[in-house]
C-alpha positions as CSV (number, residue, x, y, z in Angstrom):
1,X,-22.0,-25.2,87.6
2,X,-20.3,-27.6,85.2
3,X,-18.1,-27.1,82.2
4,X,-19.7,-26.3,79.5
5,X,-17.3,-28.0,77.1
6,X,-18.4,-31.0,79.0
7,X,-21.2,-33.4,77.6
8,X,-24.7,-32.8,79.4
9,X,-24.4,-36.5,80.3
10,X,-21.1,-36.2,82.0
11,X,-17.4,-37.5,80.7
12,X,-17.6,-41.1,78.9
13,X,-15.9,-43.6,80.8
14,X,-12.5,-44.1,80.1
15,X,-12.2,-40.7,78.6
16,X,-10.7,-37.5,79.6
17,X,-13.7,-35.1,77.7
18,X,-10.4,-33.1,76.2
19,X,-10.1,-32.7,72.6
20,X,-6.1,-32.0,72.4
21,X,-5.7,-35.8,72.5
22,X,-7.5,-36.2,69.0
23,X,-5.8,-33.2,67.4
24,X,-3.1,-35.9,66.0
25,X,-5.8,-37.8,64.0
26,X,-8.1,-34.7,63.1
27,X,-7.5,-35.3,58.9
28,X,-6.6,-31.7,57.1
29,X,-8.1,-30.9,53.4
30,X,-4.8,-31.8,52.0
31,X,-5.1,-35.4,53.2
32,X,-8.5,-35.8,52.5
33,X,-7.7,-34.7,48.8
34,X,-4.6,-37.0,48.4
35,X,-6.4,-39.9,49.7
36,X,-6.7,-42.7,46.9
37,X,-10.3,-43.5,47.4
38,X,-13.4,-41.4,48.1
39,X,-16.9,-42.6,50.0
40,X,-19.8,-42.9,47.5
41,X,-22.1,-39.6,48.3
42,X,-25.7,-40.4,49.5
43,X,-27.5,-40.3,46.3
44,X,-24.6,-42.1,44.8
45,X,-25.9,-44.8,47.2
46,X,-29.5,-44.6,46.2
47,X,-29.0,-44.8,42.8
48,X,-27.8,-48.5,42.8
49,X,-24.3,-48.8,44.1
50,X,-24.9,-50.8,46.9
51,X,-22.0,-53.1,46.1
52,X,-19.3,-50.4,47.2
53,X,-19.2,-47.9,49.6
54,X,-16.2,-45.9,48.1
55,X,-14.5,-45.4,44.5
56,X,-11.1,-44.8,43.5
57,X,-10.0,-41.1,42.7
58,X,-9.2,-40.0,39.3
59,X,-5.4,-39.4,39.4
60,X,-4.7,-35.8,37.5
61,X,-1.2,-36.0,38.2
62,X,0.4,-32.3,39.2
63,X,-2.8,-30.9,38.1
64,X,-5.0,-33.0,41.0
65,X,-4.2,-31.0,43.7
66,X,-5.1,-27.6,41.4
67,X,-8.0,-25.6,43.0
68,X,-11.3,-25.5,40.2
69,X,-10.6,-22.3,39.8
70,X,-7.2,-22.2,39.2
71,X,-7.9,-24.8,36.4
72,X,-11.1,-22.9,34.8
73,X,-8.4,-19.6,34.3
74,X,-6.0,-21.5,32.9
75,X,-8.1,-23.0,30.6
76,X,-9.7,-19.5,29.5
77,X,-5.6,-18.4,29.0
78,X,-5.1,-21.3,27.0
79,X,-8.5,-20.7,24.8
80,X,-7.4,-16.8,24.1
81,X,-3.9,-18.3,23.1
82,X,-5.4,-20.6,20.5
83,X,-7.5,-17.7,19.2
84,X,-5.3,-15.2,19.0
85,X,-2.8,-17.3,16.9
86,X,-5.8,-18.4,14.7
87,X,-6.7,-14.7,14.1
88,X,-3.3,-13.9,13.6
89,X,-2.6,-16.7,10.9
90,X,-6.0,-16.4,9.4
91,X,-7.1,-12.4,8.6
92,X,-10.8,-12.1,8.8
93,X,-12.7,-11.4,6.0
94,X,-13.6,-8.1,5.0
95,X,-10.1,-6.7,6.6
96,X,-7.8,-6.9,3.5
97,X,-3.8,-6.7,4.3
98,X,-1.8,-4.4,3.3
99,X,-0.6,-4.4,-0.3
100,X,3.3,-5.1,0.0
101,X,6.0,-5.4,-3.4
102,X,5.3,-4.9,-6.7
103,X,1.9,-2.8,-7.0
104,X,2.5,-0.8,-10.3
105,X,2.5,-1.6,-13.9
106,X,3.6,0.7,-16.7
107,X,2.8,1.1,-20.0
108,X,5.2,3.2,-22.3
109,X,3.5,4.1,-25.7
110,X,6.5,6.1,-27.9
111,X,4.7,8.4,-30.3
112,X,6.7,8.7,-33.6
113,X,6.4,11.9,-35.6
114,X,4.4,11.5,-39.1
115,X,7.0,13.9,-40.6
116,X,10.0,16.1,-39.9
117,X,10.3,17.7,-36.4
118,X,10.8,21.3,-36.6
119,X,11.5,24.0,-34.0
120,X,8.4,26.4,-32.9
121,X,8.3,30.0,-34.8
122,X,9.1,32.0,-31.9
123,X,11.1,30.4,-28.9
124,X,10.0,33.4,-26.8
125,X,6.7,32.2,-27.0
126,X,7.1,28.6,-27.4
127,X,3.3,27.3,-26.4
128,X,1.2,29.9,-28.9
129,X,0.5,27.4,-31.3
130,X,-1.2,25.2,-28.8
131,X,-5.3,25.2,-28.9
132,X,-7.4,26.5,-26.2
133,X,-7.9,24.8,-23.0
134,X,-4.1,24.3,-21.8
135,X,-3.4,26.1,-18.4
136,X,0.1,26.7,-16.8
137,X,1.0,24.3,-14.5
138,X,-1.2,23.2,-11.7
139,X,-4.2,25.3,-13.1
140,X,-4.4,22.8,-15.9
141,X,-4.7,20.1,-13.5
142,X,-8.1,20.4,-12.8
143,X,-8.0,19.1,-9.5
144,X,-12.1,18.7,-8.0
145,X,-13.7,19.7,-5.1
146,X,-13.6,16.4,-2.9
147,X,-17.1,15.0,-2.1
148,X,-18.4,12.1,-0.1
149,X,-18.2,8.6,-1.5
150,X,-20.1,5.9,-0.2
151,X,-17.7,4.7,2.6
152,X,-15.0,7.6,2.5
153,X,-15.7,11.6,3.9
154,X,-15.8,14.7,2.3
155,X,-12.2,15.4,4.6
156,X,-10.6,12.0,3.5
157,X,-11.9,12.6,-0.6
158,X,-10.4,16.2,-0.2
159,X,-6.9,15.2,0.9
160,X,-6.7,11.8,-1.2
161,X,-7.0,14.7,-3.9
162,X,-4.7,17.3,-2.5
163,X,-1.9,14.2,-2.2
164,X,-2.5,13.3,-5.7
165,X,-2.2,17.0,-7.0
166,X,1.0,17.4,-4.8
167,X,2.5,13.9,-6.5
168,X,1.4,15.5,-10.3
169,X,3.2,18.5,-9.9
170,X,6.1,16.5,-8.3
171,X,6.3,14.3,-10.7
172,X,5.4,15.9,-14.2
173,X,5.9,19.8,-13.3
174,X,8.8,20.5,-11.1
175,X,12.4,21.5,-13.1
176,X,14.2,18.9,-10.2
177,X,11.9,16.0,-11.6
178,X,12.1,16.5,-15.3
179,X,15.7,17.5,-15.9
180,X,18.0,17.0,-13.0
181,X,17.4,13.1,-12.1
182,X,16.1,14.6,-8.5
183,X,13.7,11.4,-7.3
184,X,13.4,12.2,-3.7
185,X,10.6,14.4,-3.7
186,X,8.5,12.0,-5.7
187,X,9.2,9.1,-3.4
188,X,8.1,10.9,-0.4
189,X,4.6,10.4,-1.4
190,X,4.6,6.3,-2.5
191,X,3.7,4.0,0.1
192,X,6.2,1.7,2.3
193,X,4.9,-1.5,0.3
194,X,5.9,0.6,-3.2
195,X,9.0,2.0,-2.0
196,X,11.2,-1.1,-3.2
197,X,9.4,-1.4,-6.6
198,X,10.7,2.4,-6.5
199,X,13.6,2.3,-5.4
200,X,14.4,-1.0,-8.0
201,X,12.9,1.1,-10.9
202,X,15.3,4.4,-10.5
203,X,18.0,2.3,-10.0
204,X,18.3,-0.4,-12.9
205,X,15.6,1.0,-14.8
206,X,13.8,-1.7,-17.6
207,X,10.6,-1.8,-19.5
208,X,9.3,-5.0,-17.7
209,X,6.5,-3.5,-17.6
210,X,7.0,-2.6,-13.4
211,X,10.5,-1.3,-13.1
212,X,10.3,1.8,-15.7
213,X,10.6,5.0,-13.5
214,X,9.0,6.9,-16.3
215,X,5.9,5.1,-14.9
216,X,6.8,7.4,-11.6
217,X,8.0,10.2,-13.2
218,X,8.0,12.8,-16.3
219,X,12.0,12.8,-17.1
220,X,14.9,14.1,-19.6
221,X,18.1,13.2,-19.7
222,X,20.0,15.9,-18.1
223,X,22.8,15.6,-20.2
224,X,21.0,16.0,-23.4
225,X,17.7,17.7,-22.5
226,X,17.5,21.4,-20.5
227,X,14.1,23.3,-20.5
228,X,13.5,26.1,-22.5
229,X,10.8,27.2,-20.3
230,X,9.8,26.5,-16.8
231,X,5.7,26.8,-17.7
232,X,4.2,23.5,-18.4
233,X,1.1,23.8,-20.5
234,X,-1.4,21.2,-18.8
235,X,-5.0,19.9,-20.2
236,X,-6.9,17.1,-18.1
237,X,-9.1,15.8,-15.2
238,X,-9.3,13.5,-11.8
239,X,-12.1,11.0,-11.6
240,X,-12.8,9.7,-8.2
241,X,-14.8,6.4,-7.3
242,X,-14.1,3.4,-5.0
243,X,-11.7,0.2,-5.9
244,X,-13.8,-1.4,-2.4
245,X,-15.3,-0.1,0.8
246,X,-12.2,0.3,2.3
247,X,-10.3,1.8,-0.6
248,X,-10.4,5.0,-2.6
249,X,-9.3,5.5,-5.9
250,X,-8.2,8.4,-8.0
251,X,-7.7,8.0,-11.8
252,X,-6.3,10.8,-13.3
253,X,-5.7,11.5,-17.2
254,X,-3.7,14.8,-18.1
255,X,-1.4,16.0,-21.3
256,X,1.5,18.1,-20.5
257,X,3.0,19.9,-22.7
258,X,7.2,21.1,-22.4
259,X,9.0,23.1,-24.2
260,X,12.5,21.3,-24.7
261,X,15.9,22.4,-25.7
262,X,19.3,21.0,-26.4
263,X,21.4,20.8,-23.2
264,X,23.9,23.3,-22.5
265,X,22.0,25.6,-25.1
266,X,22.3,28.7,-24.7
267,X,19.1,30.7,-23.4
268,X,16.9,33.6,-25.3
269,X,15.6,34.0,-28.5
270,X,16.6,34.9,-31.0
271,X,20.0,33.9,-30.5
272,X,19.1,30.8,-28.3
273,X,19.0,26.9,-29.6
274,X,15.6,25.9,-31.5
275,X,12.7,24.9,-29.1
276,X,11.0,21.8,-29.7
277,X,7.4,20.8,-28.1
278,X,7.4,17.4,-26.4
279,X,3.8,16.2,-25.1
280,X,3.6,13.4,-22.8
281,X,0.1,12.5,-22.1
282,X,-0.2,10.4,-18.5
283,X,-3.3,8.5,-17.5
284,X,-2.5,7.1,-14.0
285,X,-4.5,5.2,-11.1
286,X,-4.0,6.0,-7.5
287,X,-5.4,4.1,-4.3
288,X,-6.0,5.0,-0.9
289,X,-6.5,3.2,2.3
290,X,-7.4,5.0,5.6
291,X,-3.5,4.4,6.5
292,X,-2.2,6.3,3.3
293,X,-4.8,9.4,3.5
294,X,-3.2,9.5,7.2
295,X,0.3,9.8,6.1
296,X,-0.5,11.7,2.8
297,X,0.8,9.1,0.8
298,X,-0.8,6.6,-2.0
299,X,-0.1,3.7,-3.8
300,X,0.3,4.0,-7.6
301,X,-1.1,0.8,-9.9
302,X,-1.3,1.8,-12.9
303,X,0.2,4.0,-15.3
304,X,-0.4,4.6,-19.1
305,X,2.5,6.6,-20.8
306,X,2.5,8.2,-23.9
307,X,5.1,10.5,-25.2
308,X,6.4,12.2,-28.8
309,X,7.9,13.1,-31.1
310,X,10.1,9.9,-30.1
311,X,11.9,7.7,-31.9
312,X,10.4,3.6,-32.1
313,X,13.5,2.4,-31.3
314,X,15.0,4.2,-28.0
315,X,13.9,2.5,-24.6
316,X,12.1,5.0,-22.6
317,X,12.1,3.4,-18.8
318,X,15.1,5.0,-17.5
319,X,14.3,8.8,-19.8
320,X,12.0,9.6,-21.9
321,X,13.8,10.1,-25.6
322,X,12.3,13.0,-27.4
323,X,13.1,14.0,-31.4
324,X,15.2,17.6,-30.4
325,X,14.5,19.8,-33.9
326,X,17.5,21.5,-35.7
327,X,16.9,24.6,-37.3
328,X,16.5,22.8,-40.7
329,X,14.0,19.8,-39.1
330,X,15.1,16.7,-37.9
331,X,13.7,14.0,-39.9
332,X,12.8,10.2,-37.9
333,X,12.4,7.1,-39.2
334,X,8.8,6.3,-39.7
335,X,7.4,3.7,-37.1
336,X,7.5,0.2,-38.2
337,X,4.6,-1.7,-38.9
338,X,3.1,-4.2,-35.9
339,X,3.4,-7.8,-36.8
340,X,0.9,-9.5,-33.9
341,X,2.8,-13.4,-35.2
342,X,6.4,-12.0,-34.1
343,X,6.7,-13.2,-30.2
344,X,10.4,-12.2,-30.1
345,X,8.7,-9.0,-28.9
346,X,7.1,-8.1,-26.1
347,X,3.3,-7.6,-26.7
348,X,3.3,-4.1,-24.6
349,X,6.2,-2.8,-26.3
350,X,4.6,-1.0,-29.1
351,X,5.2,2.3,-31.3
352,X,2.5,5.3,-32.2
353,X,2.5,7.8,-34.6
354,X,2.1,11.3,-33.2
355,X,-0.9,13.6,-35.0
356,X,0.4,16.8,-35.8
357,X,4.1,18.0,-36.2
């Protein structure tokens, strides 16, 4: 029986029928790929390119010897590169950034009084003048129950409120706010993009109509002002609607009401310092993005300040300047009349006259 790696015909003459003596010439893939020219493939031939058998290789440099796989993922890396930067330079629309810098503006409206300032009757009871519908403190606020807006939850409504009822009293009710110069509570609850704009307005305070902290904050000079009672009488109401779909907003518009006295004064009645009734009525704008209502912080933009009796001629950005009465009255300059032609003034800048004594 013969060997079956031998041809049926037998071994060709002059030829041993043993492959190992062609292993030298057998060509690998690696050769076959390098080689400079490639044979035409059989429809290549019946299409009309009799003329030539073969054709020269493209030359790809490194990349020629790159499996087609290899080259079709670095291709889809190089595609998710170029989109990711594009995305990254160019925010889609409908996903608005994050506000950064200066965010509020602050309007400062002095209220002059129409005649002489006097004290209240009895200092014991300094608010029993005032007319019905002031409550003490946060009762006056008249914070809502939150309900659903188009694109924000009953939850995310009820805690945009709660952070904006935590900033009022903050702000306009607590003793560390209005007459000690404390302004760490109240920044607790700004944003990061508003913190600068804070921290620039309680440091170099100016009515530029950004950078008065009396925008932030109900406050007295603590070395003229003390209170002469910790109840603040408080009238007003929250409105809630939606600035966009992706942003709540809170306006709220409240009068407050305090009951002032000289500082160092002594305390009690009758023997204590006359009282005088300051009222500072604040109508400010709050927005929300999902990020705030998660940290319990907002953004203020707008605030409308008005306060009296206070004299037209005292800056109120850094404190708020009321008329304190003597025992006899304290009489004030009346406020000067408006004249629209005079631009060495700025057009914000202007003077009231309070209703009332």
């Amino acid at each position: 029986m013969g060997d079956p790696r031998e041809p049926p015909e037998g071994t060709p003459e002059g030829g041993s029928g043993n492959e190992d003596e062609f292993r030298s010439v057998v060509f690998d893939e690696s050769f076959v790929r390098a080689a400079r020219i490639q044979e035409l493939s059989a429809r290549e031939r019946l299409a009309g390119s009799f003329g030539k058998a073969t054709r020269a290789r493209v030359r790809l440099g490194p990349l020629g010897t790159v499996p087609r796989q290899a080259l079709a993922l670095l291709l889809l890396i190089l595609l998710a590169f170029g989109a990711a930067v594009y995305f990254g330079v160019n925010s889609p629309k409908g996903v608005p950034l994050r506000p950064e810098g200066s965010q509020l503006t602050v309007s400062l409206v002095a209220l002059s009084p129409a005649s002489t300032v006097r004290p209240v009757a009895d200092p014991a009871r300094p608010f029993a003048a005032l007319p019905p519908g002031y409550g003490d403190g946060t009762a006056g606020l008249n914070t809502p129950a939150g309900a659903a807006t188009e694109h924000f939850s009953k939850v995310e409504v009820t805690k945009a409120l709660d952070t904006v009822q935590r900033y009022l009293v903050a702000s306009s009710l607590s003793p560390a706010a209005l007459v000690q110069a404390v302004t760490t509570d109240v920044r607790a609850y700004v944003t990061p993009g508003e913190q600068a704009q804070f921290d620039a307005s309680t440091a170099q305070p100016v009515d530029d109509r950004h950078h008065a902290v009396t925008g932030w904050i109900v406050r007295f000079d603590p070395a003229q002002v003390a209170l002469a009672s910790d109840t603040v009488k408080t009238v007003g109401a929250m409105r809630v609607d939606e600035a966009d779909g992706s942003t709540l907003q809170i306006t709220t518009d409240h009068t407050f009401v305090y009951a002032l006295k000289p500082a160092g004064a002594p305390a009690g009645a009758p023997a204590g310092a006359p009282v005088t009734l300051e009222t500072v009525r604040r109508e400010l704008t709050f927005q929300f993005d999902r990020v705030d209502l998660g940290q319990a912080q907002l953004r203020l933009v707008d605030a409308v300040l008005q306060a009296g009796p206070a004299p037209c001629t005292a800056s109120m950005a850094g404190f708020l300047q009321p008329v304190l009465a003597t025992a006899q009255g304290t009489a004030v300059a009346p406020a000067a009349p408006v004249d629209p032609g005079d631009h060495a003034r700025p057009a914000w800048q202007v003077c009231g006259v309070l209703a009332g004594s």
